[in-house]
DSSP file (Angstrom, degrees, kcal/mol; ACC not computed):
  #  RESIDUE AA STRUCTURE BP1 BP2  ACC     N-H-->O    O-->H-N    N-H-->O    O-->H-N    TCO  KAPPA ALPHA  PHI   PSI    X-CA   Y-CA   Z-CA
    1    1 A X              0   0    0      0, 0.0    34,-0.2     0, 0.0     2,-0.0   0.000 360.0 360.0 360.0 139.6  -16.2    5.1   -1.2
    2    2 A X        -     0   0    0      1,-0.1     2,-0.1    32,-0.0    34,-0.0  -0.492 360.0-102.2 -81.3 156.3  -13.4    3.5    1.2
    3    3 A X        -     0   0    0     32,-0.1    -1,-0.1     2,-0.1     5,-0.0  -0.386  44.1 -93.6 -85.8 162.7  -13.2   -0.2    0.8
    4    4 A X        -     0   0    0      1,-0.1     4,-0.5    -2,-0.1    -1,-0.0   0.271  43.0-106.8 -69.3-164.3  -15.0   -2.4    3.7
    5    5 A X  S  > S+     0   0    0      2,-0.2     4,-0.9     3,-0.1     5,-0.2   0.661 120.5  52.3-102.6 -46.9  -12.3   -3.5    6.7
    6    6 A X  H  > S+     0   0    0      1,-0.2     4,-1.9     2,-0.1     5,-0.1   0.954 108.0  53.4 -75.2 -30.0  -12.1   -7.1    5.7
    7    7 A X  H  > S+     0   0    0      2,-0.2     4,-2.6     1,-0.2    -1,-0.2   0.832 105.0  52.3 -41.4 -50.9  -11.3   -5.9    2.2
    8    8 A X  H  > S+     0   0    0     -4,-0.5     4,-1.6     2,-0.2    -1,-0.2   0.728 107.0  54.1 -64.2 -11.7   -8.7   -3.9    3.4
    9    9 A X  H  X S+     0   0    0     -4,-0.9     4,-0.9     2,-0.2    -2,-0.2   0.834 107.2  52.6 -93.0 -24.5   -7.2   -7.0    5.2
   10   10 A X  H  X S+     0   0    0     -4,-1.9     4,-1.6     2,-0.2     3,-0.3   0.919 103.9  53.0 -88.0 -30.4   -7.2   -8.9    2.3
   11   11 A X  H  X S+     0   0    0     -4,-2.6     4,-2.2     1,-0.2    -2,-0.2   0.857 103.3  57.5 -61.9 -20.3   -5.4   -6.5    0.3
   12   12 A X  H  X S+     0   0    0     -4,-1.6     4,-0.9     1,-0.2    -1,-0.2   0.802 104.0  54.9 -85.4  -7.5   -2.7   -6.4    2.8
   13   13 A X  H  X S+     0   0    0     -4,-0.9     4,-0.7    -3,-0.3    -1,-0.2   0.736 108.9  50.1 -66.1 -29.8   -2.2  -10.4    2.4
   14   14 A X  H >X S+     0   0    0     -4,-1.6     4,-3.0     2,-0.2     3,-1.2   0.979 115.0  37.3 -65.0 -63.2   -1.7   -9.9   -1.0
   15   15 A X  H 3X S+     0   0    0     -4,-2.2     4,-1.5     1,-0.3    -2,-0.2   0.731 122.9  43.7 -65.0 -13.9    0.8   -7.2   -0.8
   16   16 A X  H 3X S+     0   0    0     -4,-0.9     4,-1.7     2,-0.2    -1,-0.3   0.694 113.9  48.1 -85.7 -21.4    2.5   -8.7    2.2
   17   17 A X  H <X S+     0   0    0     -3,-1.2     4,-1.6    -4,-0.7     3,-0.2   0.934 112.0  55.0-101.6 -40.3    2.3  -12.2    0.6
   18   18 A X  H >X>S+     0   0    0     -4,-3.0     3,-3.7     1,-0.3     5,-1.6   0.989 116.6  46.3 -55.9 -68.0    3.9   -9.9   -3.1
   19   19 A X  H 3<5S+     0   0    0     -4,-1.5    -1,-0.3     1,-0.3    -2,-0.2   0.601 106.5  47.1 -27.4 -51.0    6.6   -9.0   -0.7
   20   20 A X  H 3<5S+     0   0    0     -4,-1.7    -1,-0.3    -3,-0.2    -2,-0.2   0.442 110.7  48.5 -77.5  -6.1    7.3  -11.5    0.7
   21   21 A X  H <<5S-     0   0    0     -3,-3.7    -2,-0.2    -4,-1.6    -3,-0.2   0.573 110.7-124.5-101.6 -14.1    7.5  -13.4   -2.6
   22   22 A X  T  <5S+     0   0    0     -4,-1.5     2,-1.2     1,-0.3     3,-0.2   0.820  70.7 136.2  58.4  34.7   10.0   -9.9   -3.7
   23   23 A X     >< +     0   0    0     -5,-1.6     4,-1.0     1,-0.2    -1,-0.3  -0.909  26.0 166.6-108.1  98.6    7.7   -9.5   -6.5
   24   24 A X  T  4  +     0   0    0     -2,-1.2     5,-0.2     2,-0.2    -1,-0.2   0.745  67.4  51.9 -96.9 -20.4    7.9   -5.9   -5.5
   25   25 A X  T >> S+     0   0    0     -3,-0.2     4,-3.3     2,-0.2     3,-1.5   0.946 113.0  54.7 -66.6 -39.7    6.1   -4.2   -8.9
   26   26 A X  H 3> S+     0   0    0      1,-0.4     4,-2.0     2,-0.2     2,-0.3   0.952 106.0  46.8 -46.7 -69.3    3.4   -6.9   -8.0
   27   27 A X  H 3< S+     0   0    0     -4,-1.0    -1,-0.4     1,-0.3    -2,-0.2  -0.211 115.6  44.8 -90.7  40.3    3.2   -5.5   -4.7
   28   28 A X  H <> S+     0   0    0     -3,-1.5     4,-1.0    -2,-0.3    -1,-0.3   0.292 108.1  56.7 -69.4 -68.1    2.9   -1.8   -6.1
   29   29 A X  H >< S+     0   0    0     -4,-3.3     3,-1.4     2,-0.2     4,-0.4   0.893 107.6  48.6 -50.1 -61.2    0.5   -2.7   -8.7
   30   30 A X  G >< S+     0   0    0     -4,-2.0     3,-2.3     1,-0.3     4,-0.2   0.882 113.2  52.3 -61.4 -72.2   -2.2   -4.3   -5.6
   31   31 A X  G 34 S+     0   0    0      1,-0.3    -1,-0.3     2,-0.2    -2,-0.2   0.351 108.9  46.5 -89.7  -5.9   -1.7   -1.2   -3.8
   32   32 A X  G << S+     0   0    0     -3,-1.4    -1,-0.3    -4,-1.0    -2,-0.2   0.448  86.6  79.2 -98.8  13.7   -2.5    1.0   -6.5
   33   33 A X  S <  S+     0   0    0     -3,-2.3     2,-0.3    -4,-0.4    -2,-0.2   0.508  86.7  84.5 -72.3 -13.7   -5.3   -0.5   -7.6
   34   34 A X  S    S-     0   0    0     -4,-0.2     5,-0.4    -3,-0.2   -32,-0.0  -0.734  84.4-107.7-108.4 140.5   -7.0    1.3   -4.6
   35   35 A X    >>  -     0   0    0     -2,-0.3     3,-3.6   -34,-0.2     4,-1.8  -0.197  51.2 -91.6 -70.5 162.9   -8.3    4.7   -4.3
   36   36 A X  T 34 S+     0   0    0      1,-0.4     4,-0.2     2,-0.2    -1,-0.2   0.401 117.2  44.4 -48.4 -27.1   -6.2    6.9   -2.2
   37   37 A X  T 3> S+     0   0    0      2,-0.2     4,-1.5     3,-0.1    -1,-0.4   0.649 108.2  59.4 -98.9 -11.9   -7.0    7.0    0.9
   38   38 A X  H <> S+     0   0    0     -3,-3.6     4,-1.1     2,-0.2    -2,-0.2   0.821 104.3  58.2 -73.4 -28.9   -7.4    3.0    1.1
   39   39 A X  H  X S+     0   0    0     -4,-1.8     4,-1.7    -5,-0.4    -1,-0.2   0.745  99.4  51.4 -56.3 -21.6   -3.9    3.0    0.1
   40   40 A X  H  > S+     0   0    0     -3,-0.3     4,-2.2    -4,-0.2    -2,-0.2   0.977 113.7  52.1 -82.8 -44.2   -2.8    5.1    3.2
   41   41 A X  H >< S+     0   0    0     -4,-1.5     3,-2.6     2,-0.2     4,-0.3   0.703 110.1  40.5 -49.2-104.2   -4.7    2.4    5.1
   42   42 A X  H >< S+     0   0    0     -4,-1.1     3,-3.2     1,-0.4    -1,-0.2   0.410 118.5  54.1 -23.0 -63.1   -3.2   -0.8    3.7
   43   43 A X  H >< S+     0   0    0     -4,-1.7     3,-2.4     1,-0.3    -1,-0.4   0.825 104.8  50.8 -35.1 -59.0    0.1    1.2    3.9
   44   44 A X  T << S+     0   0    0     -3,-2.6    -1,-0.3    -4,-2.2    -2,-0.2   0.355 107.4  55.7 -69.9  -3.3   -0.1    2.1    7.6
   45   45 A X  T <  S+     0   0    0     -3,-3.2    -1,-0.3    -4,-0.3     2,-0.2   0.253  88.9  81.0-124.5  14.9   -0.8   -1.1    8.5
   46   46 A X  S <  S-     0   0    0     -3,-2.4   -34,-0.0    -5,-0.2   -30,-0.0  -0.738  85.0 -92.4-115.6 166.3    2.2   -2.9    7.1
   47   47 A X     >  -     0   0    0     -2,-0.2     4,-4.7     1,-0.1     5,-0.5  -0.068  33.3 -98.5 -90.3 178.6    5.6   -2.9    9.0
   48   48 A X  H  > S+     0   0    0      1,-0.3     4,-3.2     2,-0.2    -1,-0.1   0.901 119.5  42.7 -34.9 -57.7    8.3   -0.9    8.9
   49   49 A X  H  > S+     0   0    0      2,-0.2     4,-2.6     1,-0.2    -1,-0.3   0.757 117.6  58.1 -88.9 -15.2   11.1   -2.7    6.6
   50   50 A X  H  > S+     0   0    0      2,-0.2     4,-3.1     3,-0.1     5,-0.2   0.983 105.9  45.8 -52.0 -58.9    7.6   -3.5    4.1
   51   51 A X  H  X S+     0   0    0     -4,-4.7     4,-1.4     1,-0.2     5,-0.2   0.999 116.9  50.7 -52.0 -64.9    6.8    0.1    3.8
   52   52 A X  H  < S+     0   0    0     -4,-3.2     4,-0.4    -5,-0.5    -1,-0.2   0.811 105.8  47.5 -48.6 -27.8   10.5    0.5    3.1
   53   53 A X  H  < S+     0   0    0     -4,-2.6     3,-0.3     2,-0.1    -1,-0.2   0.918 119.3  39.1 -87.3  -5.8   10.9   -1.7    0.8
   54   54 A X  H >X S+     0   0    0     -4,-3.1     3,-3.4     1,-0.3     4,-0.8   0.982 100.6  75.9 -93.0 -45.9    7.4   -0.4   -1.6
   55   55 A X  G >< S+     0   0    0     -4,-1.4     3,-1.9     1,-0.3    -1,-0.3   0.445  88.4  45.8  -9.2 -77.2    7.9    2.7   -1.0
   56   56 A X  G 34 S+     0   0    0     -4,-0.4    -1,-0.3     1,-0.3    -2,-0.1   0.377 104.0  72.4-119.6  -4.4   10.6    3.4   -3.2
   57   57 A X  G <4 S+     0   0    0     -3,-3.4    -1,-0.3   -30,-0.1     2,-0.2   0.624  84.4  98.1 -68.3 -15.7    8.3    1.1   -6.3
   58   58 A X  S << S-     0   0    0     -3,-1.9     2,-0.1    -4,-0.8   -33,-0.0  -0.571  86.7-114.1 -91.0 160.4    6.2    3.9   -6.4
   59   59 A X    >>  -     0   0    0     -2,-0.2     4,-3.2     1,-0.1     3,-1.2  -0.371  36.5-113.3 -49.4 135.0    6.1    6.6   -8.8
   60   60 A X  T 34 S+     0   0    0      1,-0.2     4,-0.5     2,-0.2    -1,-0.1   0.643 117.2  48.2 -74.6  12.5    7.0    9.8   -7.3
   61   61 A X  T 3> S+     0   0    0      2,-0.1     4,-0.7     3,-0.1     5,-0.3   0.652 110.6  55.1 -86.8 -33.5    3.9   11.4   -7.6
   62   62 A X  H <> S+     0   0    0     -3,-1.2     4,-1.7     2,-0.2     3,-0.3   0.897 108.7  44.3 -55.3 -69.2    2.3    8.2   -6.3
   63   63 A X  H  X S+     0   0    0     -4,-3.2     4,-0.8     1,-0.2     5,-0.4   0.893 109.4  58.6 -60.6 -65.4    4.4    8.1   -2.9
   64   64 A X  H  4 S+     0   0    0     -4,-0.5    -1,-0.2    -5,-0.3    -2,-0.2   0.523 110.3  42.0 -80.2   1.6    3.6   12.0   -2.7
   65   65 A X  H >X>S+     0   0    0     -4,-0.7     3,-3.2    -3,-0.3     4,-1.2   0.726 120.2  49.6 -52.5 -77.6   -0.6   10.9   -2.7
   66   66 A X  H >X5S+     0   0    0     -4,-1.7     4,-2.9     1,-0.3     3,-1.0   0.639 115.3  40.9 -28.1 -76.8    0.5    8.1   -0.3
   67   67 A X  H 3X5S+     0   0    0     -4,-0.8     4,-1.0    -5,-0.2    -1,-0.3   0.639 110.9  49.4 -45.6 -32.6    2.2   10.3    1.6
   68   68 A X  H X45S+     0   0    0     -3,-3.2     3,-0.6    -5,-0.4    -1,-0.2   0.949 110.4  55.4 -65.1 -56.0   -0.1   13.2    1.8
   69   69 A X  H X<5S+     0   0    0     -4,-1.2     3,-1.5    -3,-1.0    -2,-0.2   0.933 108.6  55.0 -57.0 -44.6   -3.3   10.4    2.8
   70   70 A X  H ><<S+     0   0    0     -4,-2.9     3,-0.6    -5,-0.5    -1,-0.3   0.826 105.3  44.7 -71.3 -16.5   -1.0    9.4    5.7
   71   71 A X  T << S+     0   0    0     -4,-1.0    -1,-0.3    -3,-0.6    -2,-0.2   0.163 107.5  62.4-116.1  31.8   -0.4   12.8    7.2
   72   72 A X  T <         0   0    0     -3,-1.5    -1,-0.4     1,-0.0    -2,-0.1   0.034 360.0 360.0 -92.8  35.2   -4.0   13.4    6.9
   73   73 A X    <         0   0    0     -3,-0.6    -2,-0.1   -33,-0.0    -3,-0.1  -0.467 360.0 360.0  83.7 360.0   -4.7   10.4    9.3
């Protein structure tokens, strides 16, 4: 079941706040704690140089789910 809307807005303060803090495994770990398609949300809603920098934390089987949930969107 996809997590509620304000639920997704608090996981993106976490991971934005991991980000910002450059505790980037941090901010991996909170975004895989969520099933897959809540991840393309949280993801899709963070900016540009964010995405860029977690991206490249994930496993590559991980980004290619991520990736997959976003170009089903």
């Amino acid at each position: 079941m996809p997590t509620a809307e304000t639920d997704i807005q608090k996981v993106l303060v976490n991971v934005r706040d991991a980000l910002v803090r450059e505790n980037l495994d941090e901010a991996a770990h909170i975004l895989l704690e969520l099933h897959p398609a809540d991840q393309a949300d949280v993801f899709d809603l963070l900016e540009l140089v964010e995405r860029r920098e977690l991206l490249p934390q994930l496993a590559a089987t991980d980004a290619a789910d991520l990736i997959e949930m976003l170009e089903e969107d």
